[in-house]
C-alpha positions in Angstrom: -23.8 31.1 52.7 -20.9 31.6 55.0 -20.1 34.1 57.7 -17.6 36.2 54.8 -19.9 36.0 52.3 -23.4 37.3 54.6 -20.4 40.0 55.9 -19.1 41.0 52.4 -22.8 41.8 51.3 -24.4 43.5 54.4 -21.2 45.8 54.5 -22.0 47.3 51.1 -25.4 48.0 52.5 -26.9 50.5 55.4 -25.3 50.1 58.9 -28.9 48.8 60.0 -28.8 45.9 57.6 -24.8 45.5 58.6 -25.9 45.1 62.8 -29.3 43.4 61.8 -27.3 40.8 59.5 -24.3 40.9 62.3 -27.2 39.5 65.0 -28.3 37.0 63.0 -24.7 35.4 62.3 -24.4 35.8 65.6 -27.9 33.3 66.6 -26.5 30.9 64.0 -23.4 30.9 65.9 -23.7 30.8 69.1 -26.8 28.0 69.3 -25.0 25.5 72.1 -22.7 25.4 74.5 -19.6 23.8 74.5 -16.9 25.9 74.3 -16.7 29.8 75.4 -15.3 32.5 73.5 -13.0 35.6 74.8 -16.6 37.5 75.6 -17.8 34.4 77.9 -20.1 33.5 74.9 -20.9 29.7 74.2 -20.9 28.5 70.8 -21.3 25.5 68.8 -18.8 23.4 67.3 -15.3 25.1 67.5 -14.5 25.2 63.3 -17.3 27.7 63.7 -15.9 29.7 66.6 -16.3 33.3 66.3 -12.9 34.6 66.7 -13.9 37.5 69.2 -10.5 39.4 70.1 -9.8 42.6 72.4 -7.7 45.6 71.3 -6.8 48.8 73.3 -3.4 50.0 71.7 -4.7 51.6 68.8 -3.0 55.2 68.1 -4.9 58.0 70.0 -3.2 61.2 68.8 -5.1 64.2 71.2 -4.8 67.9 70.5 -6.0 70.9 72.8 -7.3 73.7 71.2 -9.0 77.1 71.3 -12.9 76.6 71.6 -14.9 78.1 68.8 -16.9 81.4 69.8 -20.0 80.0 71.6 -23.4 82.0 72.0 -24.3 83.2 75.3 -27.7 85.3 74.9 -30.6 83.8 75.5 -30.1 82.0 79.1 -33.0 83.7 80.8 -32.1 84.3 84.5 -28.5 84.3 85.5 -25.4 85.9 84.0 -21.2 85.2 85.2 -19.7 88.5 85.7 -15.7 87.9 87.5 -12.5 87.3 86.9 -10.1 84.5 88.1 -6.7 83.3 87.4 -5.8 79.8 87.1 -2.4 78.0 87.9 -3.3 75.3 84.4 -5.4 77.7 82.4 -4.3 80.9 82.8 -6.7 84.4 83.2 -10.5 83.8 82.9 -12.9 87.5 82.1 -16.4 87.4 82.0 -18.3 90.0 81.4 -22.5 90.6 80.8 -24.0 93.0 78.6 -27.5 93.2 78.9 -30.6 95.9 78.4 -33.4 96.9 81.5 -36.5 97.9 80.8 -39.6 99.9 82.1 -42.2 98.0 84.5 -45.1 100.1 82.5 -44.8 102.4 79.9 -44.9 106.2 80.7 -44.4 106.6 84.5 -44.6 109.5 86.3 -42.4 110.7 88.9 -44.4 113.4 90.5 -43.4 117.4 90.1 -39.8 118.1 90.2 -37.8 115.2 90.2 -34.0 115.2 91.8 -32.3 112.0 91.6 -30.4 111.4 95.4 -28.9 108.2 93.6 -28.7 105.0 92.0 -27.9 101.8 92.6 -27.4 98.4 90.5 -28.3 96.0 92.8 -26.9 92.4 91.9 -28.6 88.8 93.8 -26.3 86.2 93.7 -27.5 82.9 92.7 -25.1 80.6 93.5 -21.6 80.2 95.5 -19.1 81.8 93.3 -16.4 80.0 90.5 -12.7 79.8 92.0 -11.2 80.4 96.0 -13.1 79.7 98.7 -10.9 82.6 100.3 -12.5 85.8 98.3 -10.2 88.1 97.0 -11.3 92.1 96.1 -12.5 92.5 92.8 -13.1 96.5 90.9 -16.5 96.4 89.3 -16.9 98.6 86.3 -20.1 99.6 84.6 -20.2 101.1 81.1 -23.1 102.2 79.3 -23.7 101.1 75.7 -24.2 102.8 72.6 -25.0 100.0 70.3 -28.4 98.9 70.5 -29.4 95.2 71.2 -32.3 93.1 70.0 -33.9 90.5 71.9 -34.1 88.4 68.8 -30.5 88.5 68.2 -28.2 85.8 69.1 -25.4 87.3 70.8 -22.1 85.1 71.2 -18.8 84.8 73.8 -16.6 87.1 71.4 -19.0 89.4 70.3 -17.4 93.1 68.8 -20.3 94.6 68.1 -21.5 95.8 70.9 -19.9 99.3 72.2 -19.8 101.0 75.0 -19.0 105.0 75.9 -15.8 104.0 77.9 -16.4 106.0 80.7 -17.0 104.4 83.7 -20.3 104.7 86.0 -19.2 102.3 88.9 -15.4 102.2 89.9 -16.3 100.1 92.5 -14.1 98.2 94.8 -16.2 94.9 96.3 -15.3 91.6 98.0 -17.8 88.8 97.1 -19.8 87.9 100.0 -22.1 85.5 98.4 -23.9 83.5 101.8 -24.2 87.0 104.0 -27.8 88.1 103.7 -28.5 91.8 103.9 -30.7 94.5 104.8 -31.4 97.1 101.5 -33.7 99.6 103.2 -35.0 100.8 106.9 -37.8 98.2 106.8 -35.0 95.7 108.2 -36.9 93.0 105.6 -33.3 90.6 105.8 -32.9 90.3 101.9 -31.4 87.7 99.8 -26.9 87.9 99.2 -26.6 90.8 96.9 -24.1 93.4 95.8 -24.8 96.7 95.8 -22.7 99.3 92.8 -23.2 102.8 93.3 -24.0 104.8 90.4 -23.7 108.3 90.2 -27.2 110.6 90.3 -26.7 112.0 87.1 -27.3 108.6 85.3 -30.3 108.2 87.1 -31.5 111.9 86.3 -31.1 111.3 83.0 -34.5 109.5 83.1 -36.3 111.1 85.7 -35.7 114.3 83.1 -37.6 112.1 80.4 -40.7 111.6 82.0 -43.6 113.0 79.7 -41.4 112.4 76.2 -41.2 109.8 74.2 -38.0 108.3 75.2 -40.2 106.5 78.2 -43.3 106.1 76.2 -43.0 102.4 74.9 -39.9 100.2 76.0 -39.2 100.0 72.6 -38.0 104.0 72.5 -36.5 103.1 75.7 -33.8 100.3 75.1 -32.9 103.1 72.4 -33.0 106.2 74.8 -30.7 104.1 77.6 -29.5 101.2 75.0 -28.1 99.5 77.9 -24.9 98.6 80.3 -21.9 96.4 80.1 -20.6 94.7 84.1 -17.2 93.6 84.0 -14.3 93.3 86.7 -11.8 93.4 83.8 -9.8 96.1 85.4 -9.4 94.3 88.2 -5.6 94.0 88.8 -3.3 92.2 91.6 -4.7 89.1 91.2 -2.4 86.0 91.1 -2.4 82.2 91.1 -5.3 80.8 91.5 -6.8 84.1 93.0 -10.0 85.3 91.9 -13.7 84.2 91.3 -16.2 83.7 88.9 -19.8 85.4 90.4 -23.2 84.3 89.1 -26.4 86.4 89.3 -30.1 85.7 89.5 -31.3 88.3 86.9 -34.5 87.9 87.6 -34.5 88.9 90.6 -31.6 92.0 90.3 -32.5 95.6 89.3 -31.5 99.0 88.7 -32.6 101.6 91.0 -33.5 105.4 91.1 -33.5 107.1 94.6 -35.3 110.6 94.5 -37.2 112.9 95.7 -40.2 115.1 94.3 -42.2 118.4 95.5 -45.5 117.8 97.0 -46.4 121.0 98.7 -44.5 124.1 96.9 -45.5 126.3 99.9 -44.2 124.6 102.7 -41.1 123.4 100.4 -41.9 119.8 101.4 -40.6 117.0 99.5 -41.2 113.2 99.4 -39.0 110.2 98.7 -39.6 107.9 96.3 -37.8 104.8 94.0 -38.2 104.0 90.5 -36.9 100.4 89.3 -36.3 99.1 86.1 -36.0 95.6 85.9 -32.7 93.4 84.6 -35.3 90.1 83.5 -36.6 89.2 79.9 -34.3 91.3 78.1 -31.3 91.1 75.8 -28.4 89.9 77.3 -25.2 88.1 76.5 -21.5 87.3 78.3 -18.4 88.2 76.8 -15.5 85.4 77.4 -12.1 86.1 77.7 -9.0 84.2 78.2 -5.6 84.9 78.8 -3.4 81.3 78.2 -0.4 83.3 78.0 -0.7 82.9 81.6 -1.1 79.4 81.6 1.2 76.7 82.4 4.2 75.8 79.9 2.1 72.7 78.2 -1.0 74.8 77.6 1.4 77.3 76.2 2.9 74.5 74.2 -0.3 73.5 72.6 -2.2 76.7 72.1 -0.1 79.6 72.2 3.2 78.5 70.7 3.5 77.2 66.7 3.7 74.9 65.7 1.3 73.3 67.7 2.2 69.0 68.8 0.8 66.8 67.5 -0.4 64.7 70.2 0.3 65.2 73.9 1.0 63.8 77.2 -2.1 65.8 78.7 -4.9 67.5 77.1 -7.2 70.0 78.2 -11.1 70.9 78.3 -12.2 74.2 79.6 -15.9 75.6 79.5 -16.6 79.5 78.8 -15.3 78.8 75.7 -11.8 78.5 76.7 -10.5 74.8 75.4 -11.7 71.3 73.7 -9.2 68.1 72.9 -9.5 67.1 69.1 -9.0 63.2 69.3 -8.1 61.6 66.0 -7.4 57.4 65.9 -5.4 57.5 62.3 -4.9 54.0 61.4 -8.6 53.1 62.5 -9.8 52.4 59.0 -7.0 50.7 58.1 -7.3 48.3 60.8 -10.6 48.2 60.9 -11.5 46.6 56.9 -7.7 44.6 57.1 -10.2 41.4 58.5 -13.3 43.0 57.6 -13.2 43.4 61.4 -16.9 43.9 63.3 -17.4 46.0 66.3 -18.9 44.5 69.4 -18.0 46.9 71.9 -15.9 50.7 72.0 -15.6 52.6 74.8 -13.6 56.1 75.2 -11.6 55.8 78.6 -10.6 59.5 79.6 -8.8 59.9 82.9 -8.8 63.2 85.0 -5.4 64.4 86.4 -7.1 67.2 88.0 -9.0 66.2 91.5 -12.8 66.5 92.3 -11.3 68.7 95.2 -9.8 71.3 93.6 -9.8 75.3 93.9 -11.1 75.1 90.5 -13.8 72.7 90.0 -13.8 69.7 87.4 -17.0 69.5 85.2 -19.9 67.0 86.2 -19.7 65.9 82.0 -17.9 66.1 79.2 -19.7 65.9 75.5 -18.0 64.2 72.7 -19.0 65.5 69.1 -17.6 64.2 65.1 -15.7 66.6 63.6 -17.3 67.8 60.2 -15.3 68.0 57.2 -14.7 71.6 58.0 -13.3 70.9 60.8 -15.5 73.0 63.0 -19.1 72.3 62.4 -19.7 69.2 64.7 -22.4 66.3 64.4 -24.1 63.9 67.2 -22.4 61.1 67.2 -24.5 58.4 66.4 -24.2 56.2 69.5 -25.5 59.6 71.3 -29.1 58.9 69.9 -29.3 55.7 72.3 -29.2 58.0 75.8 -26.6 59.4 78.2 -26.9 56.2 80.1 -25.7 54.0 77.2 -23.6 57.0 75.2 -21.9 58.1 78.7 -20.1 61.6 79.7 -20.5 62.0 83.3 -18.1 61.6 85.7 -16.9 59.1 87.5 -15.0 58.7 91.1 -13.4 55.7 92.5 -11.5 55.3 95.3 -11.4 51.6 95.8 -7.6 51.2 95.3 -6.7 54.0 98.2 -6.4 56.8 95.5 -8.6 58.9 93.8 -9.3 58.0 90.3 -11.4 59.7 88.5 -12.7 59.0 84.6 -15.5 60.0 81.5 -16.2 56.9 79.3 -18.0 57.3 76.2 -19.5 54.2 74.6 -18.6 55.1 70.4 -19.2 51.3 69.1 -21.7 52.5 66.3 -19.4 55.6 65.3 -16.2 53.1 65.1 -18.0 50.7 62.7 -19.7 53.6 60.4 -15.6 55.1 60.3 -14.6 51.8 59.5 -17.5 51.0 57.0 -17.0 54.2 55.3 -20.2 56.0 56.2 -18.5 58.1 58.5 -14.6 60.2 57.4 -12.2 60.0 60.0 -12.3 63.2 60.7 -11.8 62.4 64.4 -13.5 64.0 67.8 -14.2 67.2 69.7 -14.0 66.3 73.3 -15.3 69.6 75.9 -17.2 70.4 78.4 -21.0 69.7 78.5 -23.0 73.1 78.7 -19.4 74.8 78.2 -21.4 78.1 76.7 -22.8 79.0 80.2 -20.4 76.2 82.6 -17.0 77.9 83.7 -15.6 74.1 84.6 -12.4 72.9 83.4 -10.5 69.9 83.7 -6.8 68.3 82.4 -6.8 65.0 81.2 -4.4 62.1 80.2 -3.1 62.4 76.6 -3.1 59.4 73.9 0.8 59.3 74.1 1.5 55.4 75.9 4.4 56.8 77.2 5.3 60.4 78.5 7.8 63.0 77.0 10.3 61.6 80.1 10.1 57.7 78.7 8.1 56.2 81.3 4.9 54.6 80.8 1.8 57.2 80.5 -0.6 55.7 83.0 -3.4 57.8 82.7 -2.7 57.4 79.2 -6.5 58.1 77.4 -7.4 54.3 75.8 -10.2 53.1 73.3 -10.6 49.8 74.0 -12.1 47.7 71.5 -14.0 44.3 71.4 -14.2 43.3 68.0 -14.9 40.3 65.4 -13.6 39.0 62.6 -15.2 37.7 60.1 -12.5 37.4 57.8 
């Protein structure tokens, strides 16, 4: 049997029989070693030469669109609450709703309690998202009347949730992530932390309760005080590329009740106490919101304006659930059975135009998913299953040639040949950012186009490059 004829067969059969019956052709094949092929392979007489080519100029069309809503409950310890905006993407809003709860049911705040005040205390967890040079932010806190459940996956555009509108908080702050603090007259130096006043009455609210069944389980609580939404989105002023993104360790933030209560009703004397609720192991979810009408022209061009190009000179990736690139390679399939062509090799060269040093930083890996035939449900692709090492994503720096150059490579061989066998639709791939529900990177990237709108030649042009065989 020849080398058409074992092809012809295995190809009507599982992609597993196909790369099994593919390695044995190839043993049969390549047995001495007199003559090398185009992949440095020796192989025995030349009438049975494999005829191994190399192909990187197939048709890469890449779209940027809006990211599908993502969900953002159920990350246990920190929450984004900022704004920023960006000279590429435009205005960034995160906000985080999220419940407290009781330390212990039914607590007791001695006889006649007077709330002196309250404060939401925030620790930061890591150096904020954006300018090193900190710009003034206006924090607002809302409490909710929709109820949250724990159970309940919560996601980046949720409506459901509502608040009362009025605002506790009001309060003008300029992030000071790295300065320690001191939060009482112990002088115990405390971790970076923002402080929101809130005013008394909130706090007396639940001082009143005490002895009812509002405070009796924490159950009847998260329905008494259903919980409170953060946001800086009235936070005005800010322009290009002004403004950060803050994270916070929940787990070690809180919400606190200064007040005093009556120990000796003679004498008038009162003591000071605090009451805590804490902001850990309870329902909580970030709301995303971007504005790309404040984005540059091109982003405009491909996600604001219709119709929408095709393909483009640049594309765009953006976590929060701001932006992904849909990559399609149209005439794969058509190339791909012409010589009954065999994939030895395809890598996905992406190059970033943005630089690992700017205000805004790039992400540490991209993800690349198949596009269902819904066009929005997406599948591993099936060179994933082999490891990141192999499958590939993260980032890449070289500065060898005196320049910066900076690249993701994804390794698709078994997706090309399962498109091309038929297995797989070309329904083409979602390209975004790695952890994009909970990572606010973003990154711009070269576009499929070989050469820009201007004429010249797309250097940073995105390429597949192919080593293939025919066997044919």
């Amino acid at each position: 049997m020849n080398n058409t004829s074992m092809f012809k067969i295995l190809w009507a059969s599982s992609p597993a029989k196909f790369f099994l019956g593919l390695s044995v052709i190839t043993l049969f094949t390549l047995s001495s070693c007199n003559k090398s092929s185009i992949l440095g392979l020796e192989v025995q007489p030349e009438d049975d030469l494999i005829n191994a080519a190399f192909q990187d100029t197939l048709t890469l069309n890449t779209q940027t669109i809006k990211e599908d809503t993502l969900k953002t409950s159920g990350v246990p310890y920190t929450t984004w609450i900022g704004k920023y905006v960006d000279p590429i993407f435009g205005e960034v809003t995160v906000s985080t709703y999220t419940q407290m709860h009781m330390f212990a049911n039914n607590p007791s705040f001695g006889k006649k309690p007077i709330c002196d005040s309250v404060v939401l205390r925030l620790v930061y967890a890591t150096i904020p998202y954006g300018k090193k040079s900190r710009k003034e932010q206006l924090m607002s806190v809302y409490e909710l009347t929709t109820a949250m459940d724990i159970n309940t996956p919560y996601f980046s555009d949720n409506k459901t949730i509502l608040d009362n509108g009025i605002d506790l908080a009001n309060f003008k702050f300029t992030p000071r992530p790295t300065d320690s603090v001191y939060t009482d007259a112990t002088k115990v130096k405390r971790r970076p932390q923002l402080s929101v006043p809130l005013p008394s009455s909130f706090g007396q609210r639940i001082l009143n309760s005490e002895n009812t069944v509002n405070l009796a389980t924490n159950d009847n609580f998260i329905q008494f005080i259903k919980g409170l939404k953060i946001t800086t989105q009235n936070t005005s002023g800010l322009t290009s590329p002004d403004g950060n993104l803050l994270q916070f360790d929940m787990s070690a933030s809180s919400f606190s009740i200064y007040y005093r209560y009556t120990t000796d009703t003679i004498k008038n004397k009162d003591t000071t106490a605090m009451y805590s609720l804490s902001l850990a192991s309870v329902a909580r979810f970030m709301k995303y919101e971007h504005d790309f009408t404040k984005a540059n022209a091109d982003v405009q061009k491909q996600v604001v304006q219709q119709p929408a190009p095709v393909t483009n000179d640049i594309c765009y990736v953006q976590g929060l659930a701001g932006l992904k690139t849909r990559i399609t390679i149209p005439n794969l399939v058509t190339w791909g059975k012409k010589d009954f062509i065999a994939i030895n090799k395809g890598e996905l060269i992406i190059t970033a135009l943005s630089s690992i040093k700017d205000t805004f930083a790039m992400p540490t890996r991209l993800s690349l998913y198949g596009i269902g035939d819904d066009g929005i449900i997406n599948y591993f692709l099936p060179d994933n299953f082999d490891g990141d090492q192999y499958f590939g994503g993260d980032i890449r720096t070289d500065t060898t040639s005196g320049t910066e150059i900076t690249t993701y490579h994804f390794t698709i061989t078994r997706y090309l040949q399962q498109v091309i066998s038929g297995r797989l639709k070309n329904n083409g791939l979602y390209l975004l950012v790695n952890g994009g529900s909970n990572v606010p990177y973003r990154v711009d990237l070269g576009g499929g186009t070989p050469l820009l709108t201007n004429g010249t030649e797309n250097k940073n042009r995105m390429k597949l490059n192919v080593t293939y065989t025919k066997l044919k």
